[in-house]
C-alpha positions as CSV (number, residue, x, y, z in Angstrom):
1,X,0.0,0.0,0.0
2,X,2.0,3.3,-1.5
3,X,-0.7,5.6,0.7
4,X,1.2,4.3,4.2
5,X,4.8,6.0,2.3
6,X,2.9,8.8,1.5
7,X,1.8,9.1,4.7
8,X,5.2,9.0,5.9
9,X,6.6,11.7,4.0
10,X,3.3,13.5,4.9
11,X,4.8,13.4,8.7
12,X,8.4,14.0,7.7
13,X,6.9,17.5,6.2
14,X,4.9,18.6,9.6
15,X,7.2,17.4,11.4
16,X,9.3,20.3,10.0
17,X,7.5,22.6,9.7
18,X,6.5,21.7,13.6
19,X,9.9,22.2,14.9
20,X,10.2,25.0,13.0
21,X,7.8,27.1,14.6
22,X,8.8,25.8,18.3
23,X,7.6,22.6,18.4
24,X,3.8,23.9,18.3
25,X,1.0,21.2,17.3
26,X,-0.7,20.7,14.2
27,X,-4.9,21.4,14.0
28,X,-4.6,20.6,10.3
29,X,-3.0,19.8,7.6
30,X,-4.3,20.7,4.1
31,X,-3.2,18.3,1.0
32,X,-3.7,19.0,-2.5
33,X,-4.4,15.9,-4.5
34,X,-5.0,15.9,-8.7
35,X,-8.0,13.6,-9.9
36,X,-4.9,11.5,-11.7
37,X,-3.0,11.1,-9.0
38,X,-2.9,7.3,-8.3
39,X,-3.7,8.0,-4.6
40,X,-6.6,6.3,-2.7
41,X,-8.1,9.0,-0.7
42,X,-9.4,7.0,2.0
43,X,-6.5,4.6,2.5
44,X,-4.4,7.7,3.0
45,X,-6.5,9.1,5.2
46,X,-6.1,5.7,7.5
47,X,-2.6,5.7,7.3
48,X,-2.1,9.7,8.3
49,X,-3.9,8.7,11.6
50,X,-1.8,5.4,12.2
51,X,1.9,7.5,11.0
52,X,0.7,10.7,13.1
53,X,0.3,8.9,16.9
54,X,2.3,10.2,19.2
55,X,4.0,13.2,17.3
56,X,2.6,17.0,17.2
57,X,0.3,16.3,14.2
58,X,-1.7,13.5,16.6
59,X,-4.8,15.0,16.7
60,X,-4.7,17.1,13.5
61,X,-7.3,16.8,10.8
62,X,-6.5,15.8,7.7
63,X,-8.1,18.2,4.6
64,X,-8.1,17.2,1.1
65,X,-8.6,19.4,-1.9
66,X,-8.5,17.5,-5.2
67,X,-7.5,19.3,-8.2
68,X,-8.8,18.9,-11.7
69,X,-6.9,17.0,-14.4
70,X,-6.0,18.8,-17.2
71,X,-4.7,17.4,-21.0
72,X,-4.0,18.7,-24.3
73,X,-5.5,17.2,-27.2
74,X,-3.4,16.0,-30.3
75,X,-5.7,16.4,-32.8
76,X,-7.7,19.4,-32.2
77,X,-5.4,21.6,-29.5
78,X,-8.1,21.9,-27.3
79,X,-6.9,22.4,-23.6
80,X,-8.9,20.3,-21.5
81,X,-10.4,19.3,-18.1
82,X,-10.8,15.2,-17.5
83,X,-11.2,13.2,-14.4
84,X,-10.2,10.1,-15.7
85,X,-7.1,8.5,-17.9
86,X,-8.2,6.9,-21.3
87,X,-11.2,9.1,-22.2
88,X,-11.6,10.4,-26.0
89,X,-11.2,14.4,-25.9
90,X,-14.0,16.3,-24.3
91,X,-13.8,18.8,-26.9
92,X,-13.5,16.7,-30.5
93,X,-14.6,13.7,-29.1
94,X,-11.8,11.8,-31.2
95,X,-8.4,13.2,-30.2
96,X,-4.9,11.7,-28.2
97,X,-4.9,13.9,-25.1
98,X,-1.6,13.9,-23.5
99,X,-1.7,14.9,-19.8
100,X,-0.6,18.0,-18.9
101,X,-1.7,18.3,-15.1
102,X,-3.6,16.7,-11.9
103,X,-0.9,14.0,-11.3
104,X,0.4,15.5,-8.7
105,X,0.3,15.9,-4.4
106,X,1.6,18.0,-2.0
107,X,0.8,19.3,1.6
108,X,-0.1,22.9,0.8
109,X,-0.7,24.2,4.2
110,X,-0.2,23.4,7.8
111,X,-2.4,25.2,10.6
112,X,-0.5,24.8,13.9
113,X,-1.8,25.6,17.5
114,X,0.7,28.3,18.8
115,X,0.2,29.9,22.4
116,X,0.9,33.7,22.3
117,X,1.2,36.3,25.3
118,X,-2.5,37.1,24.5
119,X,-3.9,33.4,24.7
120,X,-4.1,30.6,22.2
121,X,-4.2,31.0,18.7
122,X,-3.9,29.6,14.9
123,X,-0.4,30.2,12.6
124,X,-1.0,28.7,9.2
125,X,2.2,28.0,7.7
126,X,2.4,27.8,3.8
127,X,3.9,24.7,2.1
128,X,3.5,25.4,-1.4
């Protein structure tokens, strides 16, 4: 199951970005996931509660935003939105689209917990 690596590398990032803002604890972490990404939504979400226990992300929520795929056409040039891999071109019905974005998946934002002079608080800390 790749989404338990995933979910390790998911920790190795907030875990970082953690430390780097003094050891303060994670509310949430924010992922952004294309529709072509070969990642199982659900399984990940399962293994990013397993891989967070006992660290400073243990009781953060996990938020998922997916992002559209996009492909170019061949035949026609059309710029296109899909959702899946293997589909005829939305736009000529006919054409070779080549992919040209919504593989991809990264941790776009981490909100931490931070304690200031004036009480308790949220610091979002940008990862993209």
């Amino acid at each position: 199951m790749h989404e338990m690596t995933l979910a390790e590398g998911i920790r190795e990032v907030v875990e970082s970005v953690a430390r780097d803002h003094g050891n303060a604890t994670v509310a949430v972490v924010r992922l952004r996931i294309g529709q072509l990404a070969p990642v199982e939504v659900d399984a990940l979400r399962f293994c990013f509660d397993v891989v967070m226990k006992n660290g400073p992300a243990a009781t953060a929520r996990l938020d998922v935003e997916r992002s559209p795929g996009q492909a170019r056409c061949w035949d026609c040039g059309a710029t296109v939105e899909i959702d899946a891999l293997g589909i005829p071109c939305p736009a000529c019905s006919i054409g070779r689209l080549e992919v040209t974005g919504g593989t991809d998946m990264a941790v776009s934002e981490v909100e931490l917990n931070v304690t200031r002079t004036s009480g308790a608080g949220a610091e979002v800390a940008s990862c993209a």
